[in-house]
N, CA, C and O of each residue as an XYZ file, in Angstrom:
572
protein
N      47.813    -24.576     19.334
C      47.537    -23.161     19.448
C      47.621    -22.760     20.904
O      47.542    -23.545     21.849
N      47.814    -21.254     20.992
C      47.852    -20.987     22.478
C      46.981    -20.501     22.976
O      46.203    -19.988     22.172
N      46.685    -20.397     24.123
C      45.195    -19.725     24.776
C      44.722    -18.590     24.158
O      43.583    -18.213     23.883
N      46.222    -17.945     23.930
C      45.769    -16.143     23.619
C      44.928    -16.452     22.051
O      43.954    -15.744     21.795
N      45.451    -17.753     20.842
C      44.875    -17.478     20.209
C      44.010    -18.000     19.952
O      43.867    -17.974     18.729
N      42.725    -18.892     20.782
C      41.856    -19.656     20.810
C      40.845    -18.750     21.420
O      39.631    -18.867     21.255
N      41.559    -17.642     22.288
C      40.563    -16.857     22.486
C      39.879    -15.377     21.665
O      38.910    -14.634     21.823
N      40.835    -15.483     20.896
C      40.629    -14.195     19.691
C      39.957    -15.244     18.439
O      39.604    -14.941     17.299
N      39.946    -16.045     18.858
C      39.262    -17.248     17.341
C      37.291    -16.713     18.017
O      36.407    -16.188     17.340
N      37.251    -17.017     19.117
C      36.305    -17.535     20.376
C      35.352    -15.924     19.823
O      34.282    -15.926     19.214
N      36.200    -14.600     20.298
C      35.649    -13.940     20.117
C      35.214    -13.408     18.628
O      34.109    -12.890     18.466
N      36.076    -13.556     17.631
C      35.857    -13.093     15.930
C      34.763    -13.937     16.118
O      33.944    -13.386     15.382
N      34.169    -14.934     16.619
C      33.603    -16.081     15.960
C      32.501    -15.266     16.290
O      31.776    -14.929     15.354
N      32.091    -14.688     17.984
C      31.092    -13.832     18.493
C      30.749    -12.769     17.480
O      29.919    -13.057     16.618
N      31.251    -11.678     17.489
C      31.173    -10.948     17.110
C      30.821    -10.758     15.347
O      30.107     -9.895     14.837
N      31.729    -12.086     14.519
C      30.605    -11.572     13.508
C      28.962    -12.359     13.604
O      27.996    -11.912     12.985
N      28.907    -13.452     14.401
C      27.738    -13.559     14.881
C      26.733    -12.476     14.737
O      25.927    -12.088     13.891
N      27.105    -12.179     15.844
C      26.169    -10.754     16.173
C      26.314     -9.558     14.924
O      25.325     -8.865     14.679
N      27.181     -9.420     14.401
C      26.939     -8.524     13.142
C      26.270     -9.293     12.113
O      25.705     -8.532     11.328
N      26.093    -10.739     11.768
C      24.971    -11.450     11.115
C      23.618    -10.951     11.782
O      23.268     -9.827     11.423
N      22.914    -11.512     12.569
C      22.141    -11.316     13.324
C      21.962     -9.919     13.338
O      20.894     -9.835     13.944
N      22.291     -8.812     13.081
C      21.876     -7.114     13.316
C      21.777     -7.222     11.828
O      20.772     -6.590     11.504
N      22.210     -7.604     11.043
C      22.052     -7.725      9.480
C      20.544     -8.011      9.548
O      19.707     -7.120      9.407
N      20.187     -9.527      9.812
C      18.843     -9.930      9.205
C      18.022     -9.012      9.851
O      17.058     -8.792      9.117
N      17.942     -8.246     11.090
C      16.757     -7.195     11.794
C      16.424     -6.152     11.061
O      15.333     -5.594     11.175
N      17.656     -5.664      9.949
C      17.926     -4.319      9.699
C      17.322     -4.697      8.444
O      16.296     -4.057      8.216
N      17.733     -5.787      7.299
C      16.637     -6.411      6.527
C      15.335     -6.509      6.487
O      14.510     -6.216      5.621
N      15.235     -7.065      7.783
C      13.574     -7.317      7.606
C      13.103     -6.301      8.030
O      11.965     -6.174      7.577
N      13.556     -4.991      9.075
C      13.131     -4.000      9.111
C      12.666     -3.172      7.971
O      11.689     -2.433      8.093
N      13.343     -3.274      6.856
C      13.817     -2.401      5.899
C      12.588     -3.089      4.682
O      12.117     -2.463      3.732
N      12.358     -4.155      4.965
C      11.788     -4.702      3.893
C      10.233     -4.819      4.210
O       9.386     -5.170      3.387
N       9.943     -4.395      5.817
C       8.321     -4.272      6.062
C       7.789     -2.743      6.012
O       6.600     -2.426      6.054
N       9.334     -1.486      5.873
C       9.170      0.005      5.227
C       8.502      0.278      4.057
O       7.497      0.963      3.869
N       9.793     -0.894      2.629
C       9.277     -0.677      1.666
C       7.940     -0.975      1.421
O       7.268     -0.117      0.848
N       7.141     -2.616      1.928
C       5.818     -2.873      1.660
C       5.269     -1.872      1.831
O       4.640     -1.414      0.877
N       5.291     -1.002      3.338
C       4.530     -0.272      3.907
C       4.612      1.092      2.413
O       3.676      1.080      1.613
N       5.300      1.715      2.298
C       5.825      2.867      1.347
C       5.212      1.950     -0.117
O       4.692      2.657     -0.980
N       5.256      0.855     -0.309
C       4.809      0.318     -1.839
C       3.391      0.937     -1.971
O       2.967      1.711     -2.830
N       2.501      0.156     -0.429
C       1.272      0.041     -0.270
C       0.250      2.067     -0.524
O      -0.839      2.370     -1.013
N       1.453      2.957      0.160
C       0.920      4.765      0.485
C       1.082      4.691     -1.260
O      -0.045      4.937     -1.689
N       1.807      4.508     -2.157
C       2.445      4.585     -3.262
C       1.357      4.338     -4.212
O       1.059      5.217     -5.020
N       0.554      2.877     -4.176
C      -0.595      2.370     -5.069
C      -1.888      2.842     -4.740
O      -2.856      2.855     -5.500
N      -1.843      3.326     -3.271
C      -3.143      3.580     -2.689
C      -3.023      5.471     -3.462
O      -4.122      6.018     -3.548
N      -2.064      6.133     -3.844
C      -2.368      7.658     -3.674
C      -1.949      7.592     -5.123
O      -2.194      8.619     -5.756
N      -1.215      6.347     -5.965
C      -2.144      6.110     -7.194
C      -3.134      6.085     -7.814
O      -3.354      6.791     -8.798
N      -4.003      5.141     -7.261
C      -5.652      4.807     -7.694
C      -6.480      6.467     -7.200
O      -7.279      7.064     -7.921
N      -6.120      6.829     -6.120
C      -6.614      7.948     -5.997
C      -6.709      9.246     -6.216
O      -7.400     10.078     -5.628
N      -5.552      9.439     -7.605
C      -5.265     10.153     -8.511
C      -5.800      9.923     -9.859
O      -5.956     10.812    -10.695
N      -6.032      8.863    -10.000
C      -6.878      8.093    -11.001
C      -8.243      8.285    -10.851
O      -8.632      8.345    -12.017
N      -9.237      8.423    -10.110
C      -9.913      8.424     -9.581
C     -10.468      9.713     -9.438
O     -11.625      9.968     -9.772
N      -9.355     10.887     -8.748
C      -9.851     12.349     -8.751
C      -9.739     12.947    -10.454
O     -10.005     14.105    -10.776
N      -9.316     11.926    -11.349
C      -8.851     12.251    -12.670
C     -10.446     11.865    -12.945
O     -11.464     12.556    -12.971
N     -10.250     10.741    -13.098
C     -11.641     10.279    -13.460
C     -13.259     11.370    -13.235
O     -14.038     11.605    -14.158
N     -13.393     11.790    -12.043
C     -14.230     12.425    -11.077
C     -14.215     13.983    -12.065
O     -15.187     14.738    -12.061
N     -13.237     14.200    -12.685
C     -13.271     15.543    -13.251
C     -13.299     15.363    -15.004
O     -12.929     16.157    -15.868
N     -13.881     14.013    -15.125
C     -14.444     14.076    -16.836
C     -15.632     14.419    -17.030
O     -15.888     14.711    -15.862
N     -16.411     14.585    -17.484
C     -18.091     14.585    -17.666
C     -18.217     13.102    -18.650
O     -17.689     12.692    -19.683
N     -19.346     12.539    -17.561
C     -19.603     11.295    -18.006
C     -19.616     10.778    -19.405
O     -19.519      9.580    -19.668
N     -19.771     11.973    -20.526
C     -20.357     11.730    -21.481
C     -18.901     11.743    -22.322
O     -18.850     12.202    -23.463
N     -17.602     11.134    -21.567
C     -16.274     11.438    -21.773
C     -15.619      9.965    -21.026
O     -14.479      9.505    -21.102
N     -16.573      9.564    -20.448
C     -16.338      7.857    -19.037
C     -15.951      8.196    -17.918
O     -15.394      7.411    -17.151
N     -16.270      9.853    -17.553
C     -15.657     10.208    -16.158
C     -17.165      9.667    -15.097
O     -18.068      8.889    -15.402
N     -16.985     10.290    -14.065
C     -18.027      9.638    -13.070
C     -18.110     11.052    -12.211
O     -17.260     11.910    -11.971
N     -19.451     10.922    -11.866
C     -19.762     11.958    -10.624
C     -20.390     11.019     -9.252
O     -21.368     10.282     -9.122
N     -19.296     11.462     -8.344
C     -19.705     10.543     -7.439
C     -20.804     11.197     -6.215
O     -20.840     10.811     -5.047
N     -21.319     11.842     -6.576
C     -22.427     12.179     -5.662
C     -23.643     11.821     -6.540
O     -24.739     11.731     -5.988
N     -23.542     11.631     -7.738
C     -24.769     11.697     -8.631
C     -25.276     10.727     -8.854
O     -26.422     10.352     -8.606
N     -23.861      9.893     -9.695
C     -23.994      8.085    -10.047
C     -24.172      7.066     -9.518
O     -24.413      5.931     -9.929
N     -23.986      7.703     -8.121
C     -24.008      6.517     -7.235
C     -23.213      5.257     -7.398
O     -23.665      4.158     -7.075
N     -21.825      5.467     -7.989
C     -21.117      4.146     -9.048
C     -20.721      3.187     -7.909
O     -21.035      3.452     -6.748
N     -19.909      1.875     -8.288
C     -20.162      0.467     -7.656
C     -18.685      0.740     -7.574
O     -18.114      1.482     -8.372
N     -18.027      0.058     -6.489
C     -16.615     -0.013     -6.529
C     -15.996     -0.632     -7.469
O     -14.863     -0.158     -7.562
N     -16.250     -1.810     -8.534
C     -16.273     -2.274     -9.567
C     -16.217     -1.542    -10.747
O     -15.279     -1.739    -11.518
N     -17.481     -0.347    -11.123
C     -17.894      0.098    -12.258
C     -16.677      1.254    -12.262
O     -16.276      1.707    -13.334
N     -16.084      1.726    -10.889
C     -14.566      2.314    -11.231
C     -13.741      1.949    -11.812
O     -13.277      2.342    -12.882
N     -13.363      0.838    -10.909
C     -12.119     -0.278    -11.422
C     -12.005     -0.499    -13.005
O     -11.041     -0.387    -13.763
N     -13.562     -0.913    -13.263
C     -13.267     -1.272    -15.052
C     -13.287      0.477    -15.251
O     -12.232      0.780    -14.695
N     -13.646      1.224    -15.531
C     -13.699      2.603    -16.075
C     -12.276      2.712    -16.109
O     -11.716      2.745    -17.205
N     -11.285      2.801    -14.511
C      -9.718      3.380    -14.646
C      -9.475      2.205    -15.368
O      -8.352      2.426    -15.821
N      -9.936      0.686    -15.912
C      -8.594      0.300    -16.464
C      -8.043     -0.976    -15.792
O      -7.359     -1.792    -16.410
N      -8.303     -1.074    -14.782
C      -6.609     -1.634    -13.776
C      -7.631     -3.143    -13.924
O      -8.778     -3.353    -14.318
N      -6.352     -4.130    -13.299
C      -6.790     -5.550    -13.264
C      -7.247     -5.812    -11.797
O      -6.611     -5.523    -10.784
N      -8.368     -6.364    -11.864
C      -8.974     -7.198    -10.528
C      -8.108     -7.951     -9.662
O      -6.982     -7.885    -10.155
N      -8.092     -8.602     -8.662
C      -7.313     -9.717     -7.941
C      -8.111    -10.683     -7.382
O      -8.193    -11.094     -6.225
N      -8.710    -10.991     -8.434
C     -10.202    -12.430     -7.887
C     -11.446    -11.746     -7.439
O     -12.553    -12.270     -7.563
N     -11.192    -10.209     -6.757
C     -12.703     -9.600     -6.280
C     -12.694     -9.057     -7.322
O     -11.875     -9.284     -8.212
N     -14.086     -7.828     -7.402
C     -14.389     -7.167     -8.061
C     -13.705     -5.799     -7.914
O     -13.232     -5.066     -8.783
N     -13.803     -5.611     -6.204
C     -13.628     -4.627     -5.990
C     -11.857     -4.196     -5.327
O     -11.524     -3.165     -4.742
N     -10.972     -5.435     -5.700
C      -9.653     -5.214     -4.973
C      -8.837     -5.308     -6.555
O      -9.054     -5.843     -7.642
N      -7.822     -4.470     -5.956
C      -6.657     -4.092     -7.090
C      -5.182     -4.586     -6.649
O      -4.809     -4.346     -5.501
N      -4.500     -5.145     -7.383
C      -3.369     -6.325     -6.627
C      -2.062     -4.613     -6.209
O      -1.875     -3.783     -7.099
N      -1.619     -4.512     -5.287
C      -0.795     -4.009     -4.999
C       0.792     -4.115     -5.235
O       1.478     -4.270     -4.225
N       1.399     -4.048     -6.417
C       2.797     -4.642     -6.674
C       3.724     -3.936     -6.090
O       3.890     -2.717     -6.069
N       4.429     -4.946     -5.530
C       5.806     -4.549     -4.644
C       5.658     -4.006     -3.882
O       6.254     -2.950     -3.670
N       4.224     -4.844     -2.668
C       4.079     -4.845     -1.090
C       3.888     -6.003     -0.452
O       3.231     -6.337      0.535
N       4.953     -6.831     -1.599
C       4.761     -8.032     -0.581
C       3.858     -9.152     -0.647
O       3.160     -9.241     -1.658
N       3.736    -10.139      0.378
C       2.734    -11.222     -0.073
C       1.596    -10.753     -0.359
O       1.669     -9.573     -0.015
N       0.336    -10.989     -0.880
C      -1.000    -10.793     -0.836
C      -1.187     -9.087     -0.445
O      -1.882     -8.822      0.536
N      -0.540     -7.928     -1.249
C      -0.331     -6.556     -1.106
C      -1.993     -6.486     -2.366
O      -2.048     -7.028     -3.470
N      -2.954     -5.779     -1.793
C      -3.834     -5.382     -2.608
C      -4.636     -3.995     -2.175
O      -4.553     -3.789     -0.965
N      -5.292     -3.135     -2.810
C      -5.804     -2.115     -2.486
C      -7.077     -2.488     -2.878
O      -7.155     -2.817     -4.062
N      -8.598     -2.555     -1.914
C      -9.659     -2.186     -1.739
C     -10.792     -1.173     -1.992
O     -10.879     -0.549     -0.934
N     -11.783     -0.652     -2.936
C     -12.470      0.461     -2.796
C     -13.794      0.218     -2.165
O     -14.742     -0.489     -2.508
N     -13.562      1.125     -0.987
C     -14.506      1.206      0.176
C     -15.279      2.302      0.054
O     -14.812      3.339     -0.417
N     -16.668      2.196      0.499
C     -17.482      3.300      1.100
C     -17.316      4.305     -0.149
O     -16.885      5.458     -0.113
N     -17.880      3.391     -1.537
C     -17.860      4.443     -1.979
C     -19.420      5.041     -2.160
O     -20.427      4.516     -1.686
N     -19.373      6.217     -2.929
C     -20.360      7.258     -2.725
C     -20.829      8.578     -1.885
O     -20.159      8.910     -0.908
N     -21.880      9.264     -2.233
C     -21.780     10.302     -1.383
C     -20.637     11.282     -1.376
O     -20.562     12.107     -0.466
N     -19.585     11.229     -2.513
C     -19.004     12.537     -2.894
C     -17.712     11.661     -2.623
O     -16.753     12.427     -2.714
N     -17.383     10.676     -2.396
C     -15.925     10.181     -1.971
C     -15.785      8.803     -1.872
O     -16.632      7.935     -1.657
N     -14.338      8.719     -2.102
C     -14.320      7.122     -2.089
C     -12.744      6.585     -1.090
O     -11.671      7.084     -1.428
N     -12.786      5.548      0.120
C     -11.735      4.897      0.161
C     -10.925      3.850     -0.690
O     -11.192      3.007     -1.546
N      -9.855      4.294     -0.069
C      -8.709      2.986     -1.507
C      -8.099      2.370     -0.049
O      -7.262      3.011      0.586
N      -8.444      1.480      0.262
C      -7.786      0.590      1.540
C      -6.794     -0.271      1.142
O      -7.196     -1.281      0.563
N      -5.595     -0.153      1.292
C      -4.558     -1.039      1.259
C      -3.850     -1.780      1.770
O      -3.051     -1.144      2.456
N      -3.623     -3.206      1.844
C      -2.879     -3.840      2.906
C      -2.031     -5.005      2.517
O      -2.418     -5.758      1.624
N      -1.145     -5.156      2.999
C      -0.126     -6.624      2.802
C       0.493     -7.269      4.254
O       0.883     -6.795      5.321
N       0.378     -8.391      3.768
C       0.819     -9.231      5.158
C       2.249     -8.972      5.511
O       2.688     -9.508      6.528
N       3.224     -8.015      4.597
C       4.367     -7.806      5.391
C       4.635     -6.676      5.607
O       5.820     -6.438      5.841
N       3.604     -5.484      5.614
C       3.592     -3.706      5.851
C       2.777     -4.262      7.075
O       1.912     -5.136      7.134
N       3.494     -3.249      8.280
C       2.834     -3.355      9.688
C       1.811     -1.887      9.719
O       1.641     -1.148     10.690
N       1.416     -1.796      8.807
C      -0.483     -0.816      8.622
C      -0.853     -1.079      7.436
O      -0.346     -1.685      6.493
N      -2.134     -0.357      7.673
C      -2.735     -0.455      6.771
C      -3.003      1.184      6.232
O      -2.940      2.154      6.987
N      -3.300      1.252      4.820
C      -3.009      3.089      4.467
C      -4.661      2.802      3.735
O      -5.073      1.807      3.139
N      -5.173      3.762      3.978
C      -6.603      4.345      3.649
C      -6.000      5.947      3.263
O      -5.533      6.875      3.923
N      -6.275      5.713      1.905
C      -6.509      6.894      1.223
C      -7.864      7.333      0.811
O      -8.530      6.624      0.056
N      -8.313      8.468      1.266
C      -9.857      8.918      0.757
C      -9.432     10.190     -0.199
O      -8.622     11.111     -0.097
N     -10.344      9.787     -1.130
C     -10.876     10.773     -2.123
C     -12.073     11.798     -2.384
O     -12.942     11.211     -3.029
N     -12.382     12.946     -2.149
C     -13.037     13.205     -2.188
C     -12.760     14.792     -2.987
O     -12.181     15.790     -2.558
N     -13.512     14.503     -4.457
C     -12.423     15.840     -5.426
C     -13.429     16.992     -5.359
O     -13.103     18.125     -5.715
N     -14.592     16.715     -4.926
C     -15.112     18.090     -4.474
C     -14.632     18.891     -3.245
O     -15.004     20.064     -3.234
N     -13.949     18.516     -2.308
C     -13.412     19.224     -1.438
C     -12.113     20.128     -1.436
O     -11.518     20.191     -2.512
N     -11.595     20.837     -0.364
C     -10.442     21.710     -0.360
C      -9.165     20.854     -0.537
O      -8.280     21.178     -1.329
N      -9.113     19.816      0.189
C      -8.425     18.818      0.578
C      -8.751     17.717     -0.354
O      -9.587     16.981      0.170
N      -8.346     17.254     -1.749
C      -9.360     15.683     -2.615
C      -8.840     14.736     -2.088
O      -9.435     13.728     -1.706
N      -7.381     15.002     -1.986
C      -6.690     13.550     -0.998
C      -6.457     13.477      0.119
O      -5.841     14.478      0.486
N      -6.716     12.469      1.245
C      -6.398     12.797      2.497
C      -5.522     10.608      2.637
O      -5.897      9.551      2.129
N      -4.762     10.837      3.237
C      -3.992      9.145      3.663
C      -4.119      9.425      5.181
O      -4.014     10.484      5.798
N      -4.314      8.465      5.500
C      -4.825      7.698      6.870
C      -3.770      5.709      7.320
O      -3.615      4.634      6.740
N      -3.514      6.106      8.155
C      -2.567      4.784      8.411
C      -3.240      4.057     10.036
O      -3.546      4.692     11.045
N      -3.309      2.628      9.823
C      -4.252      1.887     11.153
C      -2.887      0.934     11.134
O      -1.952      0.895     10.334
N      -3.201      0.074     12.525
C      -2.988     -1.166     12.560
C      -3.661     -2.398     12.024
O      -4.880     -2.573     12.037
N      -2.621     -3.373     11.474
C      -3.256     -4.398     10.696
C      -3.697     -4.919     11.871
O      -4.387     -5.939     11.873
């Protein structure tokens, strides 16, 4: 072969390199969005569930959360949904490894749904609170 074409071998070889390599960034970029978007998705789920719930009269399995004083648990079984080993965590599907949503601080007229997975770079806190102007509000931290 001749120089000229050892050096057009030299460079194709570079270059799709580097278009591999911008591939896997744009992947894994793309794939710590969706966790992140899975995680706003289950969290403003449960918390639709929840402001649903909040507007039955008990004597129907709804809950008043200023009144009942209910357990983050005694929700969970009321909406339905399956546990993830706690009482109080709900498995998060399609966010990834260990993707689960949390109910925090509940009582006193409102409740958090904390959500997190080890491959979404935050964490989404959705609060509920269906007596207000505003029942849903989402909130995003660092893991």
């Amino acid at each position: 072969m001749g120089q000229q074409q050892l050096l057009l071998l030299v460079l194709s070889t570079v270059i799709v390199g580097l278009a591999t390599v911008a591939g896997i960034q744009a992947f894994s970029e793309n794939q710590a969005q969706a966790s992140q978007d899975a995680l706003v998705q289950r969290g403003t789920s449960i918390a639709s569930d929840i402001q649903g719930l909040a507007g039955k009269p008990s004597q129907m399995g709804g809950i008043d959360l200023t009144t009942d004083n209910p357990s983050a648990s005694g929700i969970i079984d009321k909406l339905g949904y399956q546990t993830d080993g706690s009482e109080d965590t709900v498995p998060a599907e399609g966010a990834g490894n260990s993707g689960s949503c949390q109910l925090k601080n509940v009582g006193s007229g409102s409740v958090d749904v904390e959500c997190t997975s080890d491959d979404a770079p935050q964490t989404v806190t959705v609060t509920v609170t269906p007596a207000s102007d505003s029942p849903v509000s989402t909130s995003f931290s660092s893991s």
